[in-house]
Phi, psi and omega in degrees: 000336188257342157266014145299271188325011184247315190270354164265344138325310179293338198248341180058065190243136158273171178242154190219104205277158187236085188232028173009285180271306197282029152310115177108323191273144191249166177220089184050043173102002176230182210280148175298151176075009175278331248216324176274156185294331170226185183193133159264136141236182186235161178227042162314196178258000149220061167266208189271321148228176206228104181233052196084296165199194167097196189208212160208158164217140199250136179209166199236317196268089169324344169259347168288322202295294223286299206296316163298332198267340200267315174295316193283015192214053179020067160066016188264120197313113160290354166250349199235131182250141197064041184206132179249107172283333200189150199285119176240235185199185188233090182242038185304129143248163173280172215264321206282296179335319212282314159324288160354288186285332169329284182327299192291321173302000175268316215256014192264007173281330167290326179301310172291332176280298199322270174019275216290326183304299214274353147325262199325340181241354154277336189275277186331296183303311197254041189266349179307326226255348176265298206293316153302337161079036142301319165220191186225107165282163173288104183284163181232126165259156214293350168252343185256164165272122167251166188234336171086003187342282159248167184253094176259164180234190172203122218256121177254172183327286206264063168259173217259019164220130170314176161315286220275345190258343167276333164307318204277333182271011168260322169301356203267338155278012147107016186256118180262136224205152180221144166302173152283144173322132159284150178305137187305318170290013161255347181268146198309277215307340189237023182276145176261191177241323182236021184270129163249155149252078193265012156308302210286297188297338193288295168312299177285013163254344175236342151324118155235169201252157152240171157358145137213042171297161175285345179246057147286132173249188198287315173332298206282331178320313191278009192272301179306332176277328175293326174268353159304303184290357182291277226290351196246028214181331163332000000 
């Protein structure tokens, strides 16, 4: 983050943090969505809270705030009732959502210690399996805090199955499992012809999400960590 904001400075650029998943997680003591002229987040339905689907978008700066209050109520002029200044979008949430999240927002500091216990009893169960360099645990680093949204791992070269072939025999045990995000430059509006990633492509090919709901107890971790080290070690 301080050399984005050092080149959004030199450039006189804003910055607009994409901070989707990270409720709760820090950057050298202070909160993700601190740091940009805006910050997003999501309340989808399995983020860190929830207020069914929708977001929030967070500013320090009143003319942005005041300009976001006008798109999000389909461009309409706050003083002219009906009358459209700008094409905007009907991104309202209702009083009931709103509720919702109130709520969930008392309970996300319990949410974010589950998260991290349950980091923590993945790391401990799978650790044969790092000392073997069989996976790559979600590292967390010395200036940050992590919340863990999901618990990812990244399944390496030598291990004797792929990412998609470990999926399918931990679903075939009732363990439901996610892929990693395709790289942005695979999707058709933004692939280029001559940019490569070849890290990004590397990762999202072996990258997997495992279990991480807050209501895992330790039994099934270690039930998922058992069937990992079968199906990574066979």
């Amino acid at each position: 983050m301080e050399s984005i904001l050092r080149v959004a400075k030199k450039y006189n650029l804003f910055v607009i943090e994409d901070a989707a998943e990270s409720h709760g997680a820090e950057y050298k003591g202070k909160k993700v969505g601190s740091f940009g002229d805006i910050s997003c987040f999501s309340f989808f339905g399995n983020e860190m809270i929830t207020t069914g689907e929708g977001g929030m978008c967070l500013t320090d700066d009143e003319n942005l705030y005041e300009k976001m209050m006008i798109l999000k109520n389909h461009g309409m002029n706050p003083e002219k009732k009906y009358w459209h200044d700008l094409v905007g979008f009907n991104y309202r949430m209702t009083n009931l959502q709103a509720a919702v999240g109130v709520a969930q927002f008392k309970k996300i500091e319990k949410f974010i210690e589950k998260k991290r216990q349950i980091a923590s009893w993945y790391a401990e169960e799978l650790k044969e399996l790092v000392q073997k360099e069989l996976i790559t645990l979600s590292p967390q680093m010395s200036w940050a805090k992590s919340v863990y949204w999901m618990y990812s791992i990244l399944i390496e070269k030598e291990a004797k199955i792929s990412r998609d072939e470990l999926m399918e025999k931990l679903k075939i045990e009732g363990i439901e499992t996610r892929p990693f995000f395709y790289p942005l430059s695979f999707m058709p509006p933004y692939k280029g012809d001559k940019e490569k990633f070849p890290v990004t492509e590397e990762i999202s090919k072996r990258g997997i999400n495992l279990p991480s709901s807050v209501n895992l107890k330790r039994k099934e971790i270690r039930k998922i960590s058992h069937f990992l080290k079968k199906f990574l070690t066979f």
